[in-house]
C-alpha positions as CSV (number, residue, x, y, z in Angstrom):
1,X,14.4,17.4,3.3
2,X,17.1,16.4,0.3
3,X,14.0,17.6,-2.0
4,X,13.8,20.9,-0.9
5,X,17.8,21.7,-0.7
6,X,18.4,20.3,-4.4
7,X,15.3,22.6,-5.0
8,X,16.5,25.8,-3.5
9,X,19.8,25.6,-4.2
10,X,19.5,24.9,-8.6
11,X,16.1,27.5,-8.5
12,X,19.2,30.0,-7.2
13,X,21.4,29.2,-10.2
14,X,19.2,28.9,-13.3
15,X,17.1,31.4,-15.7
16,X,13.7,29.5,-15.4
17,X,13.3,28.4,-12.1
18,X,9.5,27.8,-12.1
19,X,10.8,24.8,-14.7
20,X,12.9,23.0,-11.9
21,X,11.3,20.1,-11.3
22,X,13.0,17.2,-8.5
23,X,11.5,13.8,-8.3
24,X,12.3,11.3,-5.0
25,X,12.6,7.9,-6.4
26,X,13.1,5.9,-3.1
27,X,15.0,2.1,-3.0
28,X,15.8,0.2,-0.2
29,X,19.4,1.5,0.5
30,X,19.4,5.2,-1.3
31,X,17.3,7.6,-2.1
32,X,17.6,9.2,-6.1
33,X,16.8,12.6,-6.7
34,X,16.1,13.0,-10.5
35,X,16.3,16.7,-11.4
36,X,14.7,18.4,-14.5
37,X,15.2,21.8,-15.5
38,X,15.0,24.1,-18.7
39,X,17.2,22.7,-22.2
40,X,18.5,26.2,-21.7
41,X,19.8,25.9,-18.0
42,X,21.1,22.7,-17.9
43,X,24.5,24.2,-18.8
44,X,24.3,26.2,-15.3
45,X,23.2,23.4,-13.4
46,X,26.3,21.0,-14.5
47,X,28.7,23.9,-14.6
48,X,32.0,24.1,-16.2
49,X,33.9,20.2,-16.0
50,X,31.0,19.5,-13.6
51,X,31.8,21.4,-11.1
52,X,28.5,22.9,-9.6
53,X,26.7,19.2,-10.3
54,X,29.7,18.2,-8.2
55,X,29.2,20.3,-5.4
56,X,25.7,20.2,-5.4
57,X,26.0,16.3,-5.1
58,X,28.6,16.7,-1.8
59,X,25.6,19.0,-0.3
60,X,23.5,16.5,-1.1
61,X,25.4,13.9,0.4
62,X,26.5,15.2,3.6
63,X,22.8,16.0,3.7
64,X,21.8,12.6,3.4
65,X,24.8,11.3,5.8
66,X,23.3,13.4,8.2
67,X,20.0,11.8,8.4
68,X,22.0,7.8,7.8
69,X,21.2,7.8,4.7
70,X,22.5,8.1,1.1
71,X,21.4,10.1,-1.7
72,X,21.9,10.6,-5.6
73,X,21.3,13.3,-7.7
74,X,20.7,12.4,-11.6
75,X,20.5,15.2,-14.0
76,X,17.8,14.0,-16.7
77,X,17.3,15.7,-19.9
C-alpha cells in the first residue's frame, strides 16, 4: 500500500516518471521505502529546504500509522 502512494505521488512531481523506481526493504519493526528517480529530478523530489521529501515522508507516515506500522522513505542516488 506505502509502495504505491510514494509511487503515485513522486511519478506526479517529476519529468521522467517511467525512471521512478520504489523498493520495500522490510525489518522487523519498520518498513524502508528506498526511492530512485532520474539525476535530473531528484531536485523535485526533495524540494526547496526539503520540503516536498518532508511532506511526502508525513504522508508516508500517517499511512503507515494507519495500518500500526512505521515507515521510512530514503532518497538514494
Amino acid at each position: 500500500m506505502e509502495k504505491e502512494l510514494v509511487e503515485y505521488i513522486v511519478k506526479s512531481l517529476v519529468d521522467f516518471p517511467d525512471q521512478v523506481d520504489v523498493n520495500v526493504v522490510e525489518g522487523e519493526k519498520s518498513t524502508i521505502l528506498e526511492l530512485r528517480v532520474a539525476s535530473e529530478d531528484v531536485g523535485k523530489v526533495i524540494g526547496k529546504q526539503g520540503r516536498i521529501a518532508k511532506a511526502i515522508r508525513t504522508i508516508l507516515s500517517a499511512s503507515a500509522t494507519r495500518d500500526g506500522k512505521r515507515a521510512v522513505l530514503e532518497i538514494l542516488d
